[in-house]
C-alpha positions as CSV (number, residue, x, y, z in Angstrom):
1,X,-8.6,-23.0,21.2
2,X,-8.8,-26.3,23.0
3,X,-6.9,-26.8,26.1
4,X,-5.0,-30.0,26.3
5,X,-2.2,-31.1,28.6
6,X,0.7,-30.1,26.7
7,X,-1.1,-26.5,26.3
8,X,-0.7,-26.2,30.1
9,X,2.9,-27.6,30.8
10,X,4.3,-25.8,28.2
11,X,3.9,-22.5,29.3
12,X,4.6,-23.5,32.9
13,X,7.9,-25.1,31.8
14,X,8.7,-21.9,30.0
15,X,7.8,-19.7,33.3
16,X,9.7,-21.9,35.6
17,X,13.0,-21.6,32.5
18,X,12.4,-17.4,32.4
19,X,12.3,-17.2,36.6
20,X,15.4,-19.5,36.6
21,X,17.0,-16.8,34.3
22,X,16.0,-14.0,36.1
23,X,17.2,-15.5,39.2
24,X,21.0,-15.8,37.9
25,X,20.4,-12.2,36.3
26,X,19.7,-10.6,39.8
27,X,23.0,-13.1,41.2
28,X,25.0,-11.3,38.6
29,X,25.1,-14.7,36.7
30,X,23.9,-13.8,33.1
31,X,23.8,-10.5,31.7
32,X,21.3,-8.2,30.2
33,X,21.8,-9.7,27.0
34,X,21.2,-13.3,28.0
35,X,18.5,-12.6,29.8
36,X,16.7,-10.7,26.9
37,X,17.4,-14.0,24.6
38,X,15.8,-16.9,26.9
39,X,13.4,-14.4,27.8
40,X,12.0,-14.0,24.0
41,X,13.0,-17.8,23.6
42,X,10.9,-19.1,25.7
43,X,8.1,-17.1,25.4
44,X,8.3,-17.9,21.7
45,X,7.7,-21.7,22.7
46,X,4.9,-21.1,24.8
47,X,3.5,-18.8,22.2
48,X,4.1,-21.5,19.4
49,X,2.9,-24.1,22.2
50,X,-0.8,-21.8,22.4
51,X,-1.2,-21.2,19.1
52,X,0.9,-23.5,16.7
53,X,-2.0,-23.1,14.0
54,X,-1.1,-19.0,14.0
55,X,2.8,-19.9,14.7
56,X,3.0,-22.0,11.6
57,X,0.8,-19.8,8.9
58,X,3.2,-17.0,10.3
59,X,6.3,-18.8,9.6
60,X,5.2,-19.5,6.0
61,X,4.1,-16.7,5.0
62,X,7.8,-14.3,6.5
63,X,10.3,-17.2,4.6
64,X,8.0,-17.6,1.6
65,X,7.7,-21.3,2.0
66,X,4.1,-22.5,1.2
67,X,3.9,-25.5,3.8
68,X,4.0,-23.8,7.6
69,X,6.1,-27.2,8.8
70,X,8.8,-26.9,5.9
71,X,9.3,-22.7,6.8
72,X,9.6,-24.1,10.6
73,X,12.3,-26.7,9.5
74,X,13.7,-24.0,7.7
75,X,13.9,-21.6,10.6
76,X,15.5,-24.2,12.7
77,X,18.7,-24.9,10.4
78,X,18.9,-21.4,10.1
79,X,19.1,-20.8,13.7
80,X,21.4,-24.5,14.0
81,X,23.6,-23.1,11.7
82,X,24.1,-19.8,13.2
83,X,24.8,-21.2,16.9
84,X,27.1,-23.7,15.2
85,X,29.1,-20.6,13.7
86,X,28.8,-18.8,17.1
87,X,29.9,-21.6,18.9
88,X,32.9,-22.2,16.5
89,X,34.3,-18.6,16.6
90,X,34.4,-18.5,20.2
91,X,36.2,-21.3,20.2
92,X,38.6,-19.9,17.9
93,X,39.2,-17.3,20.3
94,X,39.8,-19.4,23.1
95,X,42.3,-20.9,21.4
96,X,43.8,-18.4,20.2
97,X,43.8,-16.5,24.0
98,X,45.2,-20.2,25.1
99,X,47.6,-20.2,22.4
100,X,49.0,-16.5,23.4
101,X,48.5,-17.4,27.6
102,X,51.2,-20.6,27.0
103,X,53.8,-18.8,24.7
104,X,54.0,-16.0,27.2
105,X,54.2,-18.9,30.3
106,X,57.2,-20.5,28.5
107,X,58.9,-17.4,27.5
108,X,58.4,-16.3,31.3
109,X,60.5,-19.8,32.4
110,X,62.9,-19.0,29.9
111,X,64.0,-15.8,30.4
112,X,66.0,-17.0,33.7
113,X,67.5,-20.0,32.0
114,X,69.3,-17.6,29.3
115,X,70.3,-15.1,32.2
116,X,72.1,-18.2,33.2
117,X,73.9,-19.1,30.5
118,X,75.4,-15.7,29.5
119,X,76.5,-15.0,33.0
120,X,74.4,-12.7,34.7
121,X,73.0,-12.7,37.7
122,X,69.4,-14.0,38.4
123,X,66.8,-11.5,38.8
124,X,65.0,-11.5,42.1
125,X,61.2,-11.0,42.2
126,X,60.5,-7.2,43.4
127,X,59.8,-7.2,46.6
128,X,56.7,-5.3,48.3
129,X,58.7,-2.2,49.4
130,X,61.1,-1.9,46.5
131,X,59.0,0.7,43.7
132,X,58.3,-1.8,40.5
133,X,60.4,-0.4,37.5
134,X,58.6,0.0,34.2
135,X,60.5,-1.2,30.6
């Protein structure tokens, strides 16, 4: 194995990315499962960084592809794709949360307005002392 420049900076960049992660673990940042994923992330760059000869022949011979570039191509829309998908669902969600968060807002504003209108008296916040009655 000859040791060139990008051998060395590769794996150092990879360190520095993993202690950043752990760092942010340890503040409570990330969570177990976060830290698991750029852990095995990055140590699959540096190991593909050391030994791209291995990395490749590996990568052809799992996904069946005869060319070791072509199976890593492969690999990478397949892993494109499925953080696309992740990425869309979420956001689903959050629109969906958003959605939910406004309609109960303006329902909230509204509720005094129609107090209003068929005569009744406005409903004052509960105060601190006064025990909060359940519906």
């Amino acid at each position: 194995m000859e040791l060139t420049l990008y051998k060395i900076l590769v794996p150092l960049a990879a360190l520095c990315m993993i202690a950043k992660v752990v760092s942010r673990f340890r503040r409570n940042e990330r969570t177990i499962r976060e830290l698991v994923a750029w852990i095995m992330i990055w140590s699959g760059i540096s190991f593909t960084a050391l030994f791209p000869d291995f990395t490749l022949y590996w990568f052809s011979v799992v996904t069946g592809i005869k060319s070791g570039f072509y199976a890593l191509i492969f690999l990478l829309l397949v892993v494109l794709l499925y953080g696309y998908l992740f990425l869309f669902v979420k956001l689903e969600d959050t629109e969906h949360m958003l959605t939910e968060l406004v309609r109960t807002l303006a329902l909230r504003g509204l509720e005094p307005s129609l107090r209003e209108q068929a005569g009744l008296k406005p409903q004052a916040p509960p105060s601190s002392t006064e025990p909060v009655q359940e519906a």
